[in-house]
N, C-alpha and C positions, 0 to 999 in steps of 0.2 A: 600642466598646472602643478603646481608646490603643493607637497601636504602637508598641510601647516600641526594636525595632530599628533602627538606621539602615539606609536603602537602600543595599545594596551595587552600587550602579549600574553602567554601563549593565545591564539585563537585558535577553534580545533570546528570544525565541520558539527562534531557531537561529542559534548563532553558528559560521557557515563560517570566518570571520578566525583565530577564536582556533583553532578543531580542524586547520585549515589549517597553521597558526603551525609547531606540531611538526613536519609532515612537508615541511615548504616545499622543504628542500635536495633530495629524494627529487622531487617536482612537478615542482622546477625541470629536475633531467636528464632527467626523462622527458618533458620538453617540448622541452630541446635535443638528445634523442636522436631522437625524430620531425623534425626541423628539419632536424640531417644529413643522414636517410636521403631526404626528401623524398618519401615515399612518403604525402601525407594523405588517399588514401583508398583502403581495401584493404591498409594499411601491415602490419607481420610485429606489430606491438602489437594490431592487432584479433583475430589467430588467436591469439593467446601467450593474452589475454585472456579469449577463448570457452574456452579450455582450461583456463585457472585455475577459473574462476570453476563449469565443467562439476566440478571435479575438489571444490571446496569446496562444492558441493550432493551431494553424494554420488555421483558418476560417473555424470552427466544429459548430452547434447546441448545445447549453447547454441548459438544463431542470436541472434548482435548484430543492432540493428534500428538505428532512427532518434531513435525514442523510444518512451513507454509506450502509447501510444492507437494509434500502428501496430501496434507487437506485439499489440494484441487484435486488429486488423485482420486481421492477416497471420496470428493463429490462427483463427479464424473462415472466411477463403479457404481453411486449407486442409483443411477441414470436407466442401467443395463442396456445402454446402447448396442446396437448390432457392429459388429467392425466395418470398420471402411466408414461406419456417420461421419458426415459432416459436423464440427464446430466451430463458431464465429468465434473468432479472437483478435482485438487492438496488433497492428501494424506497431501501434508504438506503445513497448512495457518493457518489464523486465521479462528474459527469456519462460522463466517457471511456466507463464500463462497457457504456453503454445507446447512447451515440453510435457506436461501432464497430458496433455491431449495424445499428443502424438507415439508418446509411452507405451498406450492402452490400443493400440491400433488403429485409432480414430484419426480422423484427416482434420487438420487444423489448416480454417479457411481465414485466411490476413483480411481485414479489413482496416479502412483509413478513417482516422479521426480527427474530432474537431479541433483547428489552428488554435483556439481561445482557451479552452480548457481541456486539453485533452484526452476528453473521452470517448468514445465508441460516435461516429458519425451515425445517428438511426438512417439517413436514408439511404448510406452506402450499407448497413447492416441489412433493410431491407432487398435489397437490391441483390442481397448475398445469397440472401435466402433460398434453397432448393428442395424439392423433396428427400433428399437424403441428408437434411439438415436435422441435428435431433439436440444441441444445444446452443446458447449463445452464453458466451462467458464475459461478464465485463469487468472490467476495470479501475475500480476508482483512485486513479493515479493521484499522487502527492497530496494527499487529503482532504479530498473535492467529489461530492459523487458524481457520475453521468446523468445525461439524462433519463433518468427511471421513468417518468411521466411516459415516455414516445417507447425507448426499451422497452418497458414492460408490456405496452400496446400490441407493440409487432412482437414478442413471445406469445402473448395469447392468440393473437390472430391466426399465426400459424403453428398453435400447439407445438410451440418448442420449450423445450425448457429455460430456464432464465438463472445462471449462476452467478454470482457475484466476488469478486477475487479481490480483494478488501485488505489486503496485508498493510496499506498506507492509509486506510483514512479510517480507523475503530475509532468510535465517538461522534464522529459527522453523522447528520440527519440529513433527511431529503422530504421538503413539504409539496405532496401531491396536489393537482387542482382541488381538488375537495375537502382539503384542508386538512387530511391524515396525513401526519409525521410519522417516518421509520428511521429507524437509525441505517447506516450504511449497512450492508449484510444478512438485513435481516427481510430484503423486500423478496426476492428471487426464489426458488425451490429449495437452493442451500448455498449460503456464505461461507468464504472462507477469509481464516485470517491467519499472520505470521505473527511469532513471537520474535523472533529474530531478534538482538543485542540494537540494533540501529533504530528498530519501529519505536513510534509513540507510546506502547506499551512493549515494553521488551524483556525476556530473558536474562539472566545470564549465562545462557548458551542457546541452544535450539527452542523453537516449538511451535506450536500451530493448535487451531482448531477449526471445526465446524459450526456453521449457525444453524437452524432453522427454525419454522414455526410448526413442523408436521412431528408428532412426537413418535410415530411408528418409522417416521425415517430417520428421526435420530436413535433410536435401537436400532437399524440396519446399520447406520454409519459406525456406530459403537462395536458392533460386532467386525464390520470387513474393518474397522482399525486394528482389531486384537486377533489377526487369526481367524476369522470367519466364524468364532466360535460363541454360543451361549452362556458353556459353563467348561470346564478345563477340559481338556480334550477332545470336546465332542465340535465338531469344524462344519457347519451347517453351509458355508461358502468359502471359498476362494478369497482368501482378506490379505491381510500388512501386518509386518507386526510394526505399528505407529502408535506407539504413546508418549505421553508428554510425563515426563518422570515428576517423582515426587516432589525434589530439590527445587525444581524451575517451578510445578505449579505453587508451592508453600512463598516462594519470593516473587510470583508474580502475583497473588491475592495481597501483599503488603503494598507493591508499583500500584496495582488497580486501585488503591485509595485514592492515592494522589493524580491519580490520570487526567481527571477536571480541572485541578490547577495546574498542573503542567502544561495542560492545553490551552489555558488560557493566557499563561503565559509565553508558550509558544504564536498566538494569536495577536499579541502585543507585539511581540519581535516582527511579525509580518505587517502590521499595523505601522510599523517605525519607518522601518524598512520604505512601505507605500508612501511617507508622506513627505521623504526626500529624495526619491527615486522616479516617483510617478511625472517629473519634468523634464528628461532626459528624452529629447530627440534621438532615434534608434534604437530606442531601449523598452519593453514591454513588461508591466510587472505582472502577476498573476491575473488573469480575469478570475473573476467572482460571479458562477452562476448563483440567481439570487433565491433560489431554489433549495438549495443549499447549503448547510457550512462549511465551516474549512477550518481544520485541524492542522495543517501544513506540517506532515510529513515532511514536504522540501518546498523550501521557496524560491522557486521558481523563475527564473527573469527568460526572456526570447528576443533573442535581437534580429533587427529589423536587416542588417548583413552581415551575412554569412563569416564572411571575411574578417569579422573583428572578433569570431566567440573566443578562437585560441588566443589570438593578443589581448586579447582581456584576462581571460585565466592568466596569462602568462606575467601581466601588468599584477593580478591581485599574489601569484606567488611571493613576485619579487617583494611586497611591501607585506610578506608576512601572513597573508587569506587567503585562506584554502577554500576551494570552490571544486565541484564534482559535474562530469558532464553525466546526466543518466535522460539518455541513453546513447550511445554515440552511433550503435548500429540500428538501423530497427530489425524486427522479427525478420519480414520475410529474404531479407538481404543476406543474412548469418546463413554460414555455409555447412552445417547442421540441415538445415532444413532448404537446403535448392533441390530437393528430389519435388519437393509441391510446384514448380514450375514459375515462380514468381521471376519478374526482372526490373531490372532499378527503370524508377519512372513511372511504376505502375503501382503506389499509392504515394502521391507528393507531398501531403502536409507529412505525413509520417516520416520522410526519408527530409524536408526540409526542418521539421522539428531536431531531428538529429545532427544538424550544423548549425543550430543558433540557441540552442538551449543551455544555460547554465543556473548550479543550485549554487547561492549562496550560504553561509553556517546558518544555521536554526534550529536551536536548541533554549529549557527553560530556563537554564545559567547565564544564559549571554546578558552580559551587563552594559548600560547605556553609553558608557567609553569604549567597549569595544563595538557597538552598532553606531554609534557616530564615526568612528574610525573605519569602518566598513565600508561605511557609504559614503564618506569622503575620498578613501581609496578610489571605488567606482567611480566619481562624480569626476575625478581628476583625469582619466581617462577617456572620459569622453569633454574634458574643457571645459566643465562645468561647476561653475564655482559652489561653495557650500552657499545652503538657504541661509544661513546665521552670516557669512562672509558681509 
């Protein structure tokens, strides 16, 4: 089919320039406000920061880290699991989830998650479960949480711990049967989040933190972030040096203003998206547990075969849209970790999620000519005329 649109070019996956652009003057003091004080690490911007950010999760404990894959680290230490525990982790994520585990000597046990939204399948997590099981870490991929309701059932049931790996979805809530709302991160023992340049709230370079609601385990976590220490030299445990420097937290307390409208305008773009998309035979757009919100990290499509994810990428290249497979391997497939014994075929939505997933751009700049051109691209590939046509 013709694409009758012109490209409203450049389109970019995620444009930091343009979302940048508005709050430049705001970046800029809070870069020569760090500069004056000359305090870049441990600056009075990293505590202001933990504070804000505690206060817009619902009055949670933040422990700033270094980055996202510490932060699982440095929740997992302070677990003081025995070596060799078992931990449940998503077949399908980004590698960090299973690498932090297996780091610290701990056995990272693959499980398989749900087709629709993919997070942690509770009855395969159940199912996983052993006595030398000692946590289950989940996932809340592309800014959606799991299901917390069932997860956190089977953590208590078998006094395991419950960790939360939140790098894609800060801001998303999750409404319990009882009518208690928690934001993402802050249900489990301890949440972790990434600053990374790409996430809904990001850096401009590294970082990370910890959530929780236990205030003596957020002084643990503070301390094995800096050295194991209480006060300069004196090393009470075995720690990281993982801090999140001055520079990054003074410009990410200016990003966390605006976090709620960017997300909401990111929510709009996924709302576009749904309502010229959602007609496409083959085509799957995000399910929405209604449990829920969604922040959309990345929005998400699943095709119904296999056979067409590349020719479609390869279709939105040529006419200019960039599009990202994450994740193309899963976990337990990556040859890093075949010493745990896993083989293909032995968790399927995971290993079939990995041939028909693709993210479309979604970001809070993207303008209505370039998401009608978006999804006119797509629409033309599968021979589907525009709704307006």
């Amino acid at each position: 089919m013709a694409i009758s649109l012109t490209p409203p070019l450049p389109i970019r996956m995620l444009d930091l320039a343009a979302q940048h652009a508005a709050v430049q003057p705001e970046l800029d003091a809070a870069l020569q406000s760090v500069i004056a004080e000359g305090a870049y690490i441990q600056g009075a911007a990293v505590e202001q920061f933990a504070g804000e950010l505690g206060e817009y999760l619902g009055g949670v404990q933040v422990v700033p880290c270094g980055n996202g894959t510490d932060a699982l680290q440095l929740a997992l230490m302070s677990l003081n699991l025995a070596p060799g525990s078992e931990v449940v982790v998503p077949a399908f994520t980004y590698i960090a989830t299973a690498e932090a585990v297996a780091i610290l000597g701990l056995r990272p046990v693959m499980v398989d998650v749900r087709p629709d939204t993919f997070g942690l399948d509770p009855a395969a997590v159940e199912a996983a479960i052993t006595p030398r099981t000692g946590a289950i870490i989940v996932v809340h991929l592309f800014g959606q949480c799991v299901d917390l309701e069932s997860l956190t059932a089977i953590a208590r049931k078998y006094d395991v711990a419950l960790l939360e790996d939140n790098a894609q979805a800060i801001g998303a809530t999750y409404r319990f049967a009882d009518g208690v709302e928690r934001y993402a991160g802050t249900v489990g023992v301890v949440g972790t989040t990434s600053f990374f340049p790409s996430k809904n709230l990001g850096a401009l370079g590294d970082g990370g933190a910890l959530l929780t609601r236990d205030a003596s385990r957020a002084t643990y976590l503070r301390q094995l972030a800096n050295h194991g220490q209480t006060r300069k030299y004196y090393h009470e445990y075995v720690g990281l040096n993982s801090r999140l420097d001055t520079l990054q937290a003074a410009l990410l307390r200016v990003k966390l203003r605006y976090l709620t409208s960017w997300t909401t305008a990111r929510q709009q773009v996924a709302a576009h998206y749904d309502a010229v998309l959602q007609d496409i035979a083959g085509l799957q757009i995000p399910a929405r547990d209604p449990r829920s919100s969604h922040v959309f990290h990345q929005y998400t499509l699943t095709l119904t075969d296999a056979s067409q994810r590349n020719l479609l990428q390869q279709h939105l290249q040529h006419h200019g849209v960039p599009s990202v497979v994450y994740y193309p391997v899963p976990t337990h497939l990556q040859p890093a970790y075949q010493y745990l014994g896993y083989v293909a075929g032995q968790f399927p939505v995971a290993e079939h999620l990995c041939t028909t997933v693709l993210s479309l751009p979604i970001h809070p700049t993207l303008t209505s000519a370039q998401l009608d051109y978006i999804a006119e691209v797509v629409r033309a590939f599968f021979v589907v005329p525009s709704p307006s046509a």
